[in-house]
mmCIF file of the N, C-alpha and C atoms, coordinates in Angstrom:
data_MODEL
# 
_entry.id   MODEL 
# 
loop_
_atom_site.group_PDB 
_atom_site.id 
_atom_site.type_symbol 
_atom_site.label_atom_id 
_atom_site.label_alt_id 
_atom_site.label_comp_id 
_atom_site.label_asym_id 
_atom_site.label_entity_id 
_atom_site.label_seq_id 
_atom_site.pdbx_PDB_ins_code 
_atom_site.Cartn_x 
_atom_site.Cartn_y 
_atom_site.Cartn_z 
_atom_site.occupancy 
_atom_site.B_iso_or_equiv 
_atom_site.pdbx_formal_charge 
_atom_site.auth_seq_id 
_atom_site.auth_comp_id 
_atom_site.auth_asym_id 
_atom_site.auth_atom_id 
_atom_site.pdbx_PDB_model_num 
ATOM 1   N N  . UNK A 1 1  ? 118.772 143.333 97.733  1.00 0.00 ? 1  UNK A N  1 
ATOM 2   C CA . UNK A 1 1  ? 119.841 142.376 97.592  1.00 0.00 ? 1  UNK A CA 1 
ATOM 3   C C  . UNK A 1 1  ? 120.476 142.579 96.210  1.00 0.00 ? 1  UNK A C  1 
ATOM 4   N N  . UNK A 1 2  ? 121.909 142.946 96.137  1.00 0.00 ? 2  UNK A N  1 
ATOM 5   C CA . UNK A 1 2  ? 122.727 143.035 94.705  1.00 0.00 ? 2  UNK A CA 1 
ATOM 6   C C  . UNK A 1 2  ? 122.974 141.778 94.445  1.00 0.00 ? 2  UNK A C  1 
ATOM 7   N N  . UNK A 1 3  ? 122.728 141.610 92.916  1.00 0.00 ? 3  UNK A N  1 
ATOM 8   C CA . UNK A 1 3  ? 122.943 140.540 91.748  1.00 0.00 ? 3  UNK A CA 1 
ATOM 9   C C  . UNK A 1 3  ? 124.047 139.901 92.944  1.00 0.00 ? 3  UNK A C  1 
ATOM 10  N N  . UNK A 1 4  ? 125.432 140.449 92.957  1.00 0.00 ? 4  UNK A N  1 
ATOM 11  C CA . UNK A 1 4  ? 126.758 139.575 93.731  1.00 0.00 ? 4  UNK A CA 1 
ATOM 12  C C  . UNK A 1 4  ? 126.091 139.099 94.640  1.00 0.00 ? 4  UNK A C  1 
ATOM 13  N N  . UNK A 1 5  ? 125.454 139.281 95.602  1.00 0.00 ? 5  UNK A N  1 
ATOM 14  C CA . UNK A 1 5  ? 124.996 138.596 96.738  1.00 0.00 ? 5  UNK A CA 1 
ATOM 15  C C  . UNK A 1 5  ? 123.996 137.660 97.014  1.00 0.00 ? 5  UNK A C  1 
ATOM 16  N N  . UNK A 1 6  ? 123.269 137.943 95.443  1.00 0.00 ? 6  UNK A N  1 
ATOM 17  C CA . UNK A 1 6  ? 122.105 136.654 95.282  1.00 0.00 ? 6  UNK A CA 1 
ATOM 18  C C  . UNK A 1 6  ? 123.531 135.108 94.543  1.00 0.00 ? 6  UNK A C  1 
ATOM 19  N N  . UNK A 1 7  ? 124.340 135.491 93.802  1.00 0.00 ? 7  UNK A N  1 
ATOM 20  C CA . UNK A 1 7  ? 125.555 135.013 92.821  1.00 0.00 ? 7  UNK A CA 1 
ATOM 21  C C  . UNK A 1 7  ? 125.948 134.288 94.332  1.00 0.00 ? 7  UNK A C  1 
ATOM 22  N N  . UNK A 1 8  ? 126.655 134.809 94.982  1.00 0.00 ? 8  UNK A N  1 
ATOM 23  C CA . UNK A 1 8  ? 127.180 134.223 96.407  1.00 0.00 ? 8  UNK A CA 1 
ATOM 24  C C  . UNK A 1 8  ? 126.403 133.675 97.637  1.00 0.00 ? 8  UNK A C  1 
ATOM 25  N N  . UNK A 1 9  ? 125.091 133.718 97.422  1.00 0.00 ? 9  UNK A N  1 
ATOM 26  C CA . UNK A 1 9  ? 124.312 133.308 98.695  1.00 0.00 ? 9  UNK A CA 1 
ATOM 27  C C  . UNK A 1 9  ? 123.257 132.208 97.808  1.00 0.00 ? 9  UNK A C  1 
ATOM 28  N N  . UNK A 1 10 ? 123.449 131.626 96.320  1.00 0.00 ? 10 UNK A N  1 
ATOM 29  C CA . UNK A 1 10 ? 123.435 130.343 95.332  1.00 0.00 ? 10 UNK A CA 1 
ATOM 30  C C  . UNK A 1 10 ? 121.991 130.955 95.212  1.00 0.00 ? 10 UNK A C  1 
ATOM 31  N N  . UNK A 1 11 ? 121.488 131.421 95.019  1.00 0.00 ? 11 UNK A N  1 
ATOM 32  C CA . UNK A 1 11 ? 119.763 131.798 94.320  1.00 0.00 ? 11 UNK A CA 1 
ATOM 33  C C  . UNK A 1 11 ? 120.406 132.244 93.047  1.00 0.00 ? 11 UNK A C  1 
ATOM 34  N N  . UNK A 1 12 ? 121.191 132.847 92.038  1.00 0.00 ? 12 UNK A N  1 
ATOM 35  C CA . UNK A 1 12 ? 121.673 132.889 90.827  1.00 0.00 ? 12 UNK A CA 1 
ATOM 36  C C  . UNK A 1 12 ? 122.698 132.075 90.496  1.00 0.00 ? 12 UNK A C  1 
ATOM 37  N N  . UNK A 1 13 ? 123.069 132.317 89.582  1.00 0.00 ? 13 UNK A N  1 
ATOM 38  C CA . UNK A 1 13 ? 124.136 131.507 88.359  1.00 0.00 ? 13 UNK A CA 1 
ATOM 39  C C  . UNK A 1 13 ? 124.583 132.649 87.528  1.00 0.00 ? 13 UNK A C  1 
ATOM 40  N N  . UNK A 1 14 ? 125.944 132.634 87.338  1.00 0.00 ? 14 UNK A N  1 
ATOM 41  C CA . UNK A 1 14 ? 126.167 133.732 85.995  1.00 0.00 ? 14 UNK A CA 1 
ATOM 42  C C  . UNK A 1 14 ? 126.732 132.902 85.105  1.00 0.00 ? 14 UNK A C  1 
ATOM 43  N N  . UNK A 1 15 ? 125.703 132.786 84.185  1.00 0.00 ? 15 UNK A N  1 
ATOM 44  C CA . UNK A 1 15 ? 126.838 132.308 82.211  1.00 0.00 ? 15 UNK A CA 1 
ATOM 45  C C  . UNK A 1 15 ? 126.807 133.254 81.410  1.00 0.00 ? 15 UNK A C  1 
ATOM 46  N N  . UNK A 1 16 ? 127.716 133.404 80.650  1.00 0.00 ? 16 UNK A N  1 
ATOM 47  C CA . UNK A 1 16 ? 127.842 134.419 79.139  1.00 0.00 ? 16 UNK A CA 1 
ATOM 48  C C  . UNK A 1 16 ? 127.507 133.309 78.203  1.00 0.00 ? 16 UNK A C  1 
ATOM 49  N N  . UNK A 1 17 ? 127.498 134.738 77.178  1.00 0.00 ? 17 UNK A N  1 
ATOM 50  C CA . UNK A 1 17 ? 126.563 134.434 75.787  1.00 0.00 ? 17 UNK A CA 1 
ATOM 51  C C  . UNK A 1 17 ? 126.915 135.532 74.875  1.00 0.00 ? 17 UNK A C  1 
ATOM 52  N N  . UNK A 1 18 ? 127.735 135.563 73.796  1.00 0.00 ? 18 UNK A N  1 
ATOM 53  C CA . UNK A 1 18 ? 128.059 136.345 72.818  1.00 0.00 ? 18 UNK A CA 1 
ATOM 54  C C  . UNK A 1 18 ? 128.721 137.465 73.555  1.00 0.00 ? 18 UNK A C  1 
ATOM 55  N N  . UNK A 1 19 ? 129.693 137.329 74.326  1.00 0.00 ? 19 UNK A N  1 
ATOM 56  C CA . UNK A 1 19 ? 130.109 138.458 75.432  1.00 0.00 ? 19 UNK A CA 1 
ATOM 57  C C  . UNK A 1 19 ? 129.441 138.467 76.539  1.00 0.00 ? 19 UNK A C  1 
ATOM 58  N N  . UNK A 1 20 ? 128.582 138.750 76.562  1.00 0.00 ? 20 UNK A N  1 
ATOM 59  C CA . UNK A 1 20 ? 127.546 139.221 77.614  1.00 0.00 ? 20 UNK A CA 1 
ATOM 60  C C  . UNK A 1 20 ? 127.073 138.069 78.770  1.00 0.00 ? 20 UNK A C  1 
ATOM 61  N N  . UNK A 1 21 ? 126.818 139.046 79.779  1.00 0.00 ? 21 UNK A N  1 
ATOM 62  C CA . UNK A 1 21 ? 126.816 138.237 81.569  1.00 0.00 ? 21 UNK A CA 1 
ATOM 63  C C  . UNK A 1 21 ? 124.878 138.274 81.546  1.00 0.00 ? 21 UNK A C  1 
ATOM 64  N N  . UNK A 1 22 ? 124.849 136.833 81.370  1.00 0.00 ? 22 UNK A N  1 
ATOM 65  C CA . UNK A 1 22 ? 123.334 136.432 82.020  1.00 0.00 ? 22 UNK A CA 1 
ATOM 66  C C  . UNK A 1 22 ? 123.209 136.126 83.232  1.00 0.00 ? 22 UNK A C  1 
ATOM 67  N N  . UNK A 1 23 ? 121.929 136.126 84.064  1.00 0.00 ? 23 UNK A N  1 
ATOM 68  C CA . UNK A 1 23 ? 121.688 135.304 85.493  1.00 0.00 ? 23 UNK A CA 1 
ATOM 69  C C  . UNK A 1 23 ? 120.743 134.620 85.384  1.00 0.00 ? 23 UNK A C  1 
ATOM 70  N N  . UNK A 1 24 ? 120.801 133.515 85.801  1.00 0.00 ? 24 UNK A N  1 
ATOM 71  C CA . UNK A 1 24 ? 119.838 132.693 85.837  1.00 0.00 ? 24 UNK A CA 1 
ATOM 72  C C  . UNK A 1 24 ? 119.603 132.002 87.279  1.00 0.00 ? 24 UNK A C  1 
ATOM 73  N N  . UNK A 1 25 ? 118.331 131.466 87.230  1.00 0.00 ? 25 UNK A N  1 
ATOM 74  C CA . UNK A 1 25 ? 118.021 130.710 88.954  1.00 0.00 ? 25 UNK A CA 1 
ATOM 75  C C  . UNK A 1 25 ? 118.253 129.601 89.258  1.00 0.00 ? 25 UNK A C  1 
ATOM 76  N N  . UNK A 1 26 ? 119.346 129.649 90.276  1.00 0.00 ? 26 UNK A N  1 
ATOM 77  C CA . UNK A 1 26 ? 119.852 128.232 90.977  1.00 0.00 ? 26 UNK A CA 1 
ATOM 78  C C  . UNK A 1 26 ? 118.315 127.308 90.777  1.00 0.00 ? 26 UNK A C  1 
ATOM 79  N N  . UNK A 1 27 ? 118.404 126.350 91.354  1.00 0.00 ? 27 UNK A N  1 
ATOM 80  C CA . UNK A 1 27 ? 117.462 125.430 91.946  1.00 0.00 ? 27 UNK A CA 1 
ATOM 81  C C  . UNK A 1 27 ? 117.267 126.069 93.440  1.00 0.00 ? 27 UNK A C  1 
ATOM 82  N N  . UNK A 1 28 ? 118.254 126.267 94.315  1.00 0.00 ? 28 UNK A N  1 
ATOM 83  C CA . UNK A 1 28 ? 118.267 127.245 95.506  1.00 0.00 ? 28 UNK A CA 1 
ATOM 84  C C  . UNK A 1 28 ? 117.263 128.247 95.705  1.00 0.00 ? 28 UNK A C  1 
ATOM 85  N N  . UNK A 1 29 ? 117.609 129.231 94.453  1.00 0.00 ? 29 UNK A N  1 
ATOM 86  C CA . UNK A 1 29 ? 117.258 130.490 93.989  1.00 0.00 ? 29 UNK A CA 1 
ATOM 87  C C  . UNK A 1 29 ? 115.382 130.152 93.747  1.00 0.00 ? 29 UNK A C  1 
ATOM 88  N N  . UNK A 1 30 ? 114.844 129.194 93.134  1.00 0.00 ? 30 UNK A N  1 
ATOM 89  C CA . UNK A 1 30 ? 113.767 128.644 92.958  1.00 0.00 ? 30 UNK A CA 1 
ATOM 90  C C  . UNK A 1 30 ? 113.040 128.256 94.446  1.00 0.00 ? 30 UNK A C  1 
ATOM 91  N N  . UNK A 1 31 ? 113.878 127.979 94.859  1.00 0.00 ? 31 UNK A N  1 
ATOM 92  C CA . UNK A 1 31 ? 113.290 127.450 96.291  1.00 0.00 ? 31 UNK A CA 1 
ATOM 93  C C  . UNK A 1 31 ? 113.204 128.231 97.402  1.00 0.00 ? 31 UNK A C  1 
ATOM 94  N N  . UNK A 1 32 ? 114.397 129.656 97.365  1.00 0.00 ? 32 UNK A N  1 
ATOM 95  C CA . UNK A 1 32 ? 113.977 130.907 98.155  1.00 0.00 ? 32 UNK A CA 1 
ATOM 96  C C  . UNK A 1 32 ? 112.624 131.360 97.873  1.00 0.00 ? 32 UNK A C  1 
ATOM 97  N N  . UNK A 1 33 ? 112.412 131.400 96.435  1.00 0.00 ? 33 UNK A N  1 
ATOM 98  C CA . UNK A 1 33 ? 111.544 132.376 95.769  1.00 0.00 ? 33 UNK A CA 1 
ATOM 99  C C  . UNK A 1 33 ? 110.084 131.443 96.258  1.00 0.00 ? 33 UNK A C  1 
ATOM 100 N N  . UNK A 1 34 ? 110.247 130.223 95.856  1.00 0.00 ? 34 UNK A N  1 
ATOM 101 C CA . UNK A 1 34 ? 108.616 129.711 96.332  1.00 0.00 ? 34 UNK A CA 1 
ATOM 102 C C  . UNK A 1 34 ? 108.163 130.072 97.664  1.00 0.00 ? 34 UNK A C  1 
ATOM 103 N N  . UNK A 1 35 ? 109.903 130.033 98.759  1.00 0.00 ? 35 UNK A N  1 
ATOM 104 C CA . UNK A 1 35 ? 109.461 130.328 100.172 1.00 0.00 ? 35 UNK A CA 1 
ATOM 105 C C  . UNK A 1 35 ? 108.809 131.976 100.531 1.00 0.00 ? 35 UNK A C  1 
ATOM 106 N N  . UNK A 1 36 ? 109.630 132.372 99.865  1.00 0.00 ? 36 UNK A N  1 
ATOM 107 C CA . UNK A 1 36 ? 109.058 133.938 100.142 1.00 0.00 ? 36 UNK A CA 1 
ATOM 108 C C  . UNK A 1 36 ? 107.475 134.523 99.173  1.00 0.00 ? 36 UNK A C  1 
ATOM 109 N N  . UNK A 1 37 ? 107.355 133.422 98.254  1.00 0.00 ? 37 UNK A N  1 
ATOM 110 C CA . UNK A 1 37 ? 106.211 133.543 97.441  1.00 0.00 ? 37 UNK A CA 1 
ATOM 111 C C  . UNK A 1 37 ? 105.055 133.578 98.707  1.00 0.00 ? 37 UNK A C  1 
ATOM 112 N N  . UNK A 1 38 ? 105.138 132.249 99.165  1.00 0.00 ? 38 UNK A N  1 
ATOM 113 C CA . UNK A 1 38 ? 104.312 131.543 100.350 1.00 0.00 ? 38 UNK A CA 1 
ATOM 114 C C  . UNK A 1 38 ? 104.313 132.385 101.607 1.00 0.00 ? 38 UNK A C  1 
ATOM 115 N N  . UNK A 1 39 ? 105.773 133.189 101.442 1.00 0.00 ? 39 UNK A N  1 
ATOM 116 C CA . UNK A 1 39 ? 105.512 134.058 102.969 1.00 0.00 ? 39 UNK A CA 1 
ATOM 117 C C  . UNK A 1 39 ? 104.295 135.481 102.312 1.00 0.00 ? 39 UNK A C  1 
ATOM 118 N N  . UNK A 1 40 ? 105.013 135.925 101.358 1.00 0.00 ? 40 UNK A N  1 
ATOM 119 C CA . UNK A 1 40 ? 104.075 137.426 101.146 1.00 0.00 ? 40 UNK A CA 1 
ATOM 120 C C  . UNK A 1 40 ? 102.538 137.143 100.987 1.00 0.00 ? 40 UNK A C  1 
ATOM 121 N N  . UNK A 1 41 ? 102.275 135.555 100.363 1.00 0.00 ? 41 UNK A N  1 
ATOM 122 C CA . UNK A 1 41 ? 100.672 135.211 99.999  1.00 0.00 ? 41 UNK A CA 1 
ATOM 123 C C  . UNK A 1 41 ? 99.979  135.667 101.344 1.00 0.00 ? 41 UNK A C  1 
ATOM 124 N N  . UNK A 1 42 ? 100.531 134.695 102.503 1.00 0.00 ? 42 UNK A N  1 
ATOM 125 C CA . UNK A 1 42 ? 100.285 135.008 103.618 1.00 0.00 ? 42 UNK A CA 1 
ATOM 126 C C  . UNK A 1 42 ? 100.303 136.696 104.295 1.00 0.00 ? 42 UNK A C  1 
ATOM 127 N N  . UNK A 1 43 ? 100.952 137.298 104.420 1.00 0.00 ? 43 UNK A N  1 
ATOM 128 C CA . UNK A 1 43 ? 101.090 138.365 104.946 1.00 0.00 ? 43 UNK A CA 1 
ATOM 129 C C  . UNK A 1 43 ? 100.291 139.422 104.086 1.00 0.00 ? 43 UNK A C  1 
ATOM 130 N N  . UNK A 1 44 ? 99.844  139.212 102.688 1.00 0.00 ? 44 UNK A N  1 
ATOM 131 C CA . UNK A 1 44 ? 99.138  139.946 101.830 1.00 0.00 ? 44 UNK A CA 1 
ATOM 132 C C  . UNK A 1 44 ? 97.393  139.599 102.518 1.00 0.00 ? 44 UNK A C  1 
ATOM 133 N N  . UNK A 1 45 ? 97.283  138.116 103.073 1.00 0.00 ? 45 UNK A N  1 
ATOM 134 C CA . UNK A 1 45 ? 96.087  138.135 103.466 1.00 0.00 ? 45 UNK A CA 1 
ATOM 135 C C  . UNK A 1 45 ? 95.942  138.731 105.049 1.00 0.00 ? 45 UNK A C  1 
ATOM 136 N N  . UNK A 1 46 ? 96.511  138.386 105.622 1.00 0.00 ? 46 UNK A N  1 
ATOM 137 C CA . UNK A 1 46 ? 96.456  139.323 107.197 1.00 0.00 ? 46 UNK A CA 1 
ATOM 138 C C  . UNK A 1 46 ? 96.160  140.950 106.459 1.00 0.00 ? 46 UNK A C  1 
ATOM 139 N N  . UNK A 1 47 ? 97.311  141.110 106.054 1.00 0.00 ? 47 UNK A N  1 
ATOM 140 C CA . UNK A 1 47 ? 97.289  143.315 105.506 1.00 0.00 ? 47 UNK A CA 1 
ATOM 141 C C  . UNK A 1 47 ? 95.274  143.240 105.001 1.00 0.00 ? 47 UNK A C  1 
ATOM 142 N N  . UNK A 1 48 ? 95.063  142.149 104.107 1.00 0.00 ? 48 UNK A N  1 
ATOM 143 C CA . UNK A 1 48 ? 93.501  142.648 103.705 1.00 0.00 ? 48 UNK A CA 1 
ATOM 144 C C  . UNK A 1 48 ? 92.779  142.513 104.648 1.00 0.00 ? 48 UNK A C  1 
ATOM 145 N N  . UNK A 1 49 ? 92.749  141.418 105.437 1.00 0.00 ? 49 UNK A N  1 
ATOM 146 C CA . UNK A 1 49 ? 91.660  141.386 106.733 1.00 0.00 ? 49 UNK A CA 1 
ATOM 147 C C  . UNK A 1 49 ? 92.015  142.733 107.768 1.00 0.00 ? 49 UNK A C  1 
ATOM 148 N N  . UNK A 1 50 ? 93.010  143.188 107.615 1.00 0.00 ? 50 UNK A N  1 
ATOM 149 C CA . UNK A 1 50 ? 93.030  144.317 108.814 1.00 0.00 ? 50 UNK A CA 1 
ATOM 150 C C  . UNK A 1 50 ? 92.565  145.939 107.425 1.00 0.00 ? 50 UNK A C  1 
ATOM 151 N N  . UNK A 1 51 ? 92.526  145.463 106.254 1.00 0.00 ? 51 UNK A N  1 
ATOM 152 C CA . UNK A 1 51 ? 92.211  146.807 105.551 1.00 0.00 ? 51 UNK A CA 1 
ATOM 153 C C  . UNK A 1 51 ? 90.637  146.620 105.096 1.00 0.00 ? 51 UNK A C  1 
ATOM 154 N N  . UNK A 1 52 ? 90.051  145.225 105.539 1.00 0.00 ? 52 UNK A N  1 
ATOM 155 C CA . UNK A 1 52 ? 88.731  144.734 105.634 1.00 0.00 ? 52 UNK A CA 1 
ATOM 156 C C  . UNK A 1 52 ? 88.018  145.550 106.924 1.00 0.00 ? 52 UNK A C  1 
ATOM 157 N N  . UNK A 1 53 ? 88.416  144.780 107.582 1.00 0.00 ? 53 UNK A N  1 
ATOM 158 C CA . UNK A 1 53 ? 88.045  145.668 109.261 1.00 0.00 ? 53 UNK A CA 1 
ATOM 159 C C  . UNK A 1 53 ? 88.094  146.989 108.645 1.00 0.00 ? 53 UNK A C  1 
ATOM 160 N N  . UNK A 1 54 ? 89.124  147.909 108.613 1.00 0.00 ? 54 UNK A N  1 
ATOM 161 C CA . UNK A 1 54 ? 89.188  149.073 109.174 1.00 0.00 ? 54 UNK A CA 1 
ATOM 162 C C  . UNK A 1 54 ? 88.080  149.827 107.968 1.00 0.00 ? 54 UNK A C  1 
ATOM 163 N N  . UNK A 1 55 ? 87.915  149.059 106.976 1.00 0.00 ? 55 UNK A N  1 
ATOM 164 C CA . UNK A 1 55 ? 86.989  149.609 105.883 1.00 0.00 ? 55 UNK A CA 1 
ATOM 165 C C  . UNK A 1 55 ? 85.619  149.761 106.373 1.00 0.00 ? 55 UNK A C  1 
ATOM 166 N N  . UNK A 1 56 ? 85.498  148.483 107.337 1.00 0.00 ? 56 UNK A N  1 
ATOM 167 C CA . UNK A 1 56 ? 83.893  147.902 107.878 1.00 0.00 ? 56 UNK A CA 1 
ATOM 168 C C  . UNK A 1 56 ? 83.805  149.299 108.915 1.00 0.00 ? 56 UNK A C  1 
ATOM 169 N N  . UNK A 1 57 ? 84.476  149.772 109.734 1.00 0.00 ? 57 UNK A N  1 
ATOM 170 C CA . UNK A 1 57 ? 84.452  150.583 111.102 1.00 0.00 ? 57 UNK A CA 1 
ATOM 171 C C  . UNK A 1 57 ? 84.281  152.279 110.302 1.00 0.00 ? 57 UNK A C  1 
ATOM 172 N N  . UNK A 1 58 ? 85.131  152.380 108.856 1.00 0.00 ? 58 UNK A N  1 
ATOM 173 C CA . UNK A 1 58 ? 84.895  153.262 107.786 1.00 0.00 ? 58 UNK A CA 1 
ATOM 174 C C  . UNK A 1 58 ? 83.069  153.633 107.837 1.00 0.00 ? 58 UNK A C  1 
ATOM 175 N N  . UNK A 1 59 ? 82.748  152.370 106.801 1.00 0.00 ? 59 UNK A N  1 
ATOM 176 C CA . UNK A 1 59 ? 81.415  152.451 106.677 1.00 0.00 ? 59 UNK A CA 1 
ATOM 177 C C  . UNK A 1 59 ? 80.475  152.913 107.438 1.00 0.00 ? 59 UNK A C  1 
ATOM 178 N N  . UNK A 1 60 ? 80.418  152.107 108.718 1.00 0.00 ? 60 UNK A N  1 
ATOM 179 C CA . UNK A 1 60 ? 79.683  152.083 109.872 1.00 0.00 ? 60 UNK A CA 1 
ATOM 180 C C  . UNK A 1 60 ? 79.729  153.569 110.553 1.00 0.00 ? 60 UNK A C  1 
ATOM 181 N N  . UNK A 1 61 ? 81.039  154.308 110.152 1.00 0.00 ? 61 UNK A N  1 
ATOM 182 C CA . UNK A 1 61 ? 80.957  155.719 110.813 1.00 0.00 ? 61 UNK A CA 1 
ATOM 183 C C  . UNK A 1 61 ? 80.185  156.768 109.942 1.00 0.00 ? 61 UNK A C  1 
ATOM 184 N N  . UNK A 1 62 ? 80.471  156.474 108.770 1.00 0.00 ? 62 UNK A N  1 
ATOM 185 C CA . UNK A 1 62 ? 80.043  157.242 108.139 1.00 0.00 ? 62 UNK A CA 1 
ATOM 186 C C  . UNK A 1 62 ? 78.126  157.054 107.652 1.00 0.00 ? 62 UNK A C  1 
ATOM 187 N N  . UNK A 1 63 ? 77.826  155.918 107.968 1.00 0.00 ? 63 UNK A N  1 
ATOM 188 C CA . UNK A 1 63 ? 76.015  155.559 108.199 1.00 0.00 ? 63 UNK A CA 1 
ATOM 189 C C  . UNK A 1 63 ? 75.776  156.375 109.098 1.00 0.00 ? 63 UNK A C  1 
ATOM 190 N N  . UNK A 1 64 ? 76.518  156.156 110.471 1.00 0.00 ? 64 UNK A N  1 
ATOM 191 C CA . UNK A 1 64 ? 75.797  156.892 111.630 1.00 0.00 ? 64 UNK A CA 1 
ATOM 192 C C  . UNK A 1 64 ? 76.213  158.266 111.799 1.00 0.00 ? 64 UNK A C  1 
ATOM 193 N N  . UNK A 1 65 ? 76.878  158.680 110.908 1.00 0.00 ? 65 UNK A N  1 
ATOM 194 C CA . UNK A 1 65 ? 77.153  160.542 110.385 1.00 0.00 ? 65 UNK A CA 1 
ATOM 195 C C  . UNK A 1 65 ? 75.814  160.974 109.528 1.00 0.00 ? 65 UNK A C  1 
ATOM 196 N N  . UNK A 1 66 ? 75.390  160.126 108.576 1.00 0.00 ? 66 UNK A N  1 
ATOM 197 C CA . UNK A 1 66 ? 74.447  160.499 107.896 1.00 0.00 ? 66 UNK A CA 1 
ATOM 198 C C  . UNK A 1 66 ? 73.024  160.384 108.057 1.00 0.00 ? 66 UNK A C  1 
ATOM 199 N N  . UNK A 1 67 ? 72.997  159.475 109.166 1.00 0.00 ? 67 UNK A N  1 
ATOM 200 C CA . UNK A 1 67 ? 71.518  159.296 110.262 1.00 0.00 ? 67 UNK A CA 1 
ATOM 201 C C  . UNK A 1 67 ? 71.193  160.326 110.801 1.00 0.00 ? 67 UNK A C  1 
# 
């Protein structure tokens, strides 16, 4: 997502300051970010339980290779 489209879809703000273009976070912009915080927490724990498993089925092959 480009700076303009976070600027136009209200998750930023642009003010200057001695010339220069700052961005800063809507209240909006704060409230995307907690939502998508809350989505990746989630989806980071599913990805480990399936890289849990496939670690466990890892192990287990490689015991009964070395038996």
């Amino acid at each position: 997502m480009t700076l303009k489209r976070m600027v136009n879809g209200n998750i930023l703000e642009i003010y200057e300051k001695d010339g220069k273009k700052y961005y800063k976070l809507t209240e909006g912009g704060k409230e995307f970010l907690f939502f998508h915080l809350d989505v990746l927490k989630r989806a980071n724990k599913s990805i480990q339980e399936i890289i849990d498993y496939l670690q466990q089925i890892v192990d287990e092959n490689s015991k009964e290779k070395s038996s």
